[in-house]
C-alpha positions in Angstrom: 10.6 -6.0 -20.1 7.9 -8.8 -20.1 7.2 -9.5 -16.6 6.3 -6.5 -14.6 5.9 -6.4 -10.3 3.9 -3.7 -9.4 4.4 -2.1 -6.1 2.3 0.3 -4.8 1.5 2.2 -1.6 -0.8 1.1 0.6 -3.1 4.1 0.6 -6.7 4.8 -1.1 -4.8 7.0 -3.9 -2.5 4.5 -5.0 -4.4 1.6 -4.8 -7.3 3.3 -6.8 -4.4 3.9 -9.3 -2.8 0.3 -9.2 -7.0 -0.3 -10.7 -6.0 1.8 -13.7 -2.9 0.2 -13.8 -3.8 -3.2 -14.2 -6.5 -2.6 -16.5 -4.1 -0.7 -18.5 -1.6 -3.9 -18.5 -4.1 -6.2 -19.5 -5.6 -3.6 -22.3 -1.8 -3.9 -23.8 -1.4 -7.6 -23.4 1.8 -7.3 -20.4 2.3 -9.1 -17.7 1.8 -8.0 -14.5 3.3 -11.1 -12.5 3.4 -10.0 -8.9 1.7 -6.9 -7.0 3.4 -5.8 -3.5 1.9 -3.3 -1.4 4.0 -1.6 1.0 2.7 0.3 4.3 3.1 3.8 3.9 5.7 4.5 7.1 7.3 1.2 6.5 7.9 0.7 3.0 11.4 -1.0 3.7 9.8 -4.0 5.1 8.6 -4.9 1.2 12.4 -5.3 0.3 12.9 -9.0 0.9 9.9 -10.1 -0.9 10.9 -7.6 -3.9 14.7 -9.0 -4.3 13.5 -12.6 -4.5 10.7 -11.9 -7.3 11.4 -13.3 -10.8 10.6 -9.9 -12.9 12.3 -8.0 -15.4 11.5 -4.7 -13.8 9.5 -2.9 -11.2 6.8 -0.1 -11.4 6.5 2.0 -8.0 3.4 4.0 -7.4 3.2 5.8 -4.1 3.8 9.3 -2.8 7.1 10.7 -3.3 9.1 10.1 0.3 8.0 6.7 1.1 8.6 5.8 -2.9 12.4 7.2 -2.9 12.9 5.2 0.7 11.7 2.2 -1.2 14.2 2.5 -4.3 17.1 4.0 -2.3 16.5 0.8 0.0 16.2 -1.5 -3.1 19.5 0.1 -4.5 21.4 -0.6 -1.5 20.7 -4.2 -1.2 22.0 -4.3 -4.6 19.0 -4.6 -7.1 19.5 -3.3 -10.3 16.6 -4.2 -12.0 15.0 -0.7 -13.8 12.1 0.8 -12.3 9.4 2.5 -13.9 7.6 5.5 -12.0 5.0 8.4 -12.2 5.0 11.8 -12.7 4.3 12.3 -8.6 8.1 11.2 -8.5 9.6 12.9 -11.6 10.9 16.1 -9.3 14.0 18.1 -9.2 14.5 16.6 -5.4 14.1 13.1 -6.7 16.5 13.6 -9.3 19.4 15.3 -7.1 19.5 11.8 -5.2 21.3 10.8 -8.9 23.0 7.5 -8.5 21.2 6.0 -5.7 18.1 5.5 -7.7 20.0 3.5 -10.3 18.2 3.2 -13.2 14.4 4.7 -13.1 12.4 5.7 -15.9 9.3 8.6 -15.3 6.0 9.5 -17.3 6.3 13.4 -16.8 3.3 15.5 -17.5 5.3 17.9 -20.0 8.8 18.2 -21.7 11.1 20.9 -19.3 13.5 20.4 -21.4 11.6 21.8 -24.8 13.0 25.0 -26.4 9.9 27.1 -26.9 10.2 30.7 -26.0 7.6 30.7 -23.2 8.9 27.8 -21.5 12.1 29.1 -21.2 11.2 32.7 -20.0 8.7 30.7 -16.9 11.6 28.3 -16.5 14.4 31.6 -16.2 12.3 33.4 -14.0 11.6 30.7 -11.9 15.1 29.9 -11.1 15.6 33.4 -10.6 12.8 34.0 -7.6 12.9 31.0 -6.0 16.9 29.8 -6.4 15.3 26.0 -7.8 15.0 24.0 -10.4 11.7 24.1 -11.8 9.2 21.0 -11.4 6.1 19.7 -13.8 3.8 20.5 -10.7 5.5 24.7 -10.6 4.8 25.0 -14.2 1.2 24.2 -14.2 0.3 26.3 -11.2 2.0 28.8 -13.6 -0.4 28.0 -16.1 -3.1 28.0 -14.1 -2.6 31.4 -12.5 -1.9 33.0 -15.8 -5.5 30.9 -17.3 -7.6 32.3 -14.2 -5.7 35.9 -15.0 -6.9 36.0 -18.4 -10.2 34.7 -17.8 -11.1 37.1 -14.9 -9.2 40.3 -17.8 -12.5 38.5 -20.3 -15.5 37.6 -17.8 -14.9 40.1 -14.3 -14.9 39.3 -11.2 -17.9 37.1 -11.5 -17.0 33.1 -10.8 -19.6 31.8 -13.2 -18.4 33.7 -16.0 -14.6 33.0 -15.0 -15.2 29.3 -15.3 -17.1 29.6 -18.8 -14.0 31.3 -20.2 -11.5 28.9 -18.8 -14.1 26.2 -20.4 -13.6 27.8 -24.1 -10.4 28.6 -24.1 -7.6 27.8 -26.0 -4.7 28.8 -24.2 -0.9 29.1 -25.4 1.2 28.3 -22.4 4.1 26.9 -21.1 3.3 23.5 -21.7 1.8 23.8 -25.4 -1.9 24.1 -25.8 -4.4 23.9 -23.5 -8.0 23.7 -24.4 -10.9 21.7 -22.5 -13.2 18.8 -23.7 -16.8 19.0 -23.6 -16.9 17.4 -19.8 -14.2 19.7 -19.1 -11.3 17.3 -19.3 -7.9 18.2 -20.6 -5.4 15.4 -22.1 -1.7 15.3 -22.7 0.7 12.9 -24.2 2.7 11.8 -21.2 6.5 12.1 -21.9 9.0 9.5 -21.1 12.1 10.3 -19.2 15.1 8.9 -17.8 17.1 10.1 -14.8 20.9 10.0 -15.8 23.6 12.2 -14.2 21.0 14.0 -11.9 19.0 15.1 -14.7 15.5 13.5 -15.8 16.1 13.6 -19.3 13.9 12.8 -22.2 14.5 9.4 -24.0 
């Protein structure tokens, strides 16, 4: 795919993140050949302008509800072009809609369909309490809580001390390992996916 529309919301969150975007596309050389911004309780009225652009495929950044009436709207006025979307819209919901998002392609956070023992015992017990399929977003406020756990079993019940041992740490969770960078920042690999047969699966 060589020419690229973006099409983002027209909030500050998604237009700070159309920045990144772009800079990204032109870091990597790819065009970017046409940017739409929707209104965030209308996003149907982008439609026309999107089914007459030239591009090879489409890359949606907005917040989850008005993003799936975009697509779903795109899909029934017969566009078929792929569509390439965050991990804000890689979620078990978005994924039961199944065919009426045609072809879309996510950048999830972390692999939930991996094999390693912990991820399957959060991802069993999940489905057990709550009756759903687990998302990115469940499994790191399970990572969290169990971080903030062991850091309050090392430092007590002191905040200061709780933070310098989540700083440190090299934890073994759901996701793989999670350690901090000196200014406190934490990296992963995002992991492509593809939604097919109401599954996001990993290509």
């Amino acid at each position: 795919w060589k020419r690229l529309a973006l099409v983002s919301e027209g909030v500050r969150d998604a237009r700070l993140a159309s920045e990144r975007v772009r800079e990204a596309a032109a870091d990597l050389e790819e065009s970017l050949v046409l940017h739409v911004e929707y209104a965030p309780y209308a996003p149907a009225e982008a439609i026309p302008r999107l089914l007459r652009a030239d591009v090879d495929a489409l890359l949606v950044w907005g917040r989850t509800a008005g993003a799936v009436e975009l697509i779903a709207g795109l899909r029934r006025r017969g566009m078929d072009l792929p569509i390439l979307a965050p991990a804000g819209l890689v979620l078990p919901e978005v994924a039961a809609l199944g065919d009426d998002m045609g072809a879309l392609f996510g950048a999830a956070p972390l692999d939930l369909e991996g094999d390693g023992e912990l991820l399957q015992h959060f991802l069993d017990r999940c489905r057990r309490k709550s009756g759903e399929e687990p998302s990115h977003v469940a499994a790191y406020a399970y990572e969290a809580a169990r971080m903030v756990i062991a850091a309050i079993g090392q430092a007590g019940l002191n905040r200061a001390r709780i933070r310098d041992e989540v700083a440190r740490m090299r934890f073994e969770g759901v996701s793989g390992q999670i350690s901090f960078n000196s200014l406190g920042g934490y990296q992963r690999e995002p992991v492509l996916v593809e939604l097919h047969a109401g599954k996001w699966v990993r290509r």
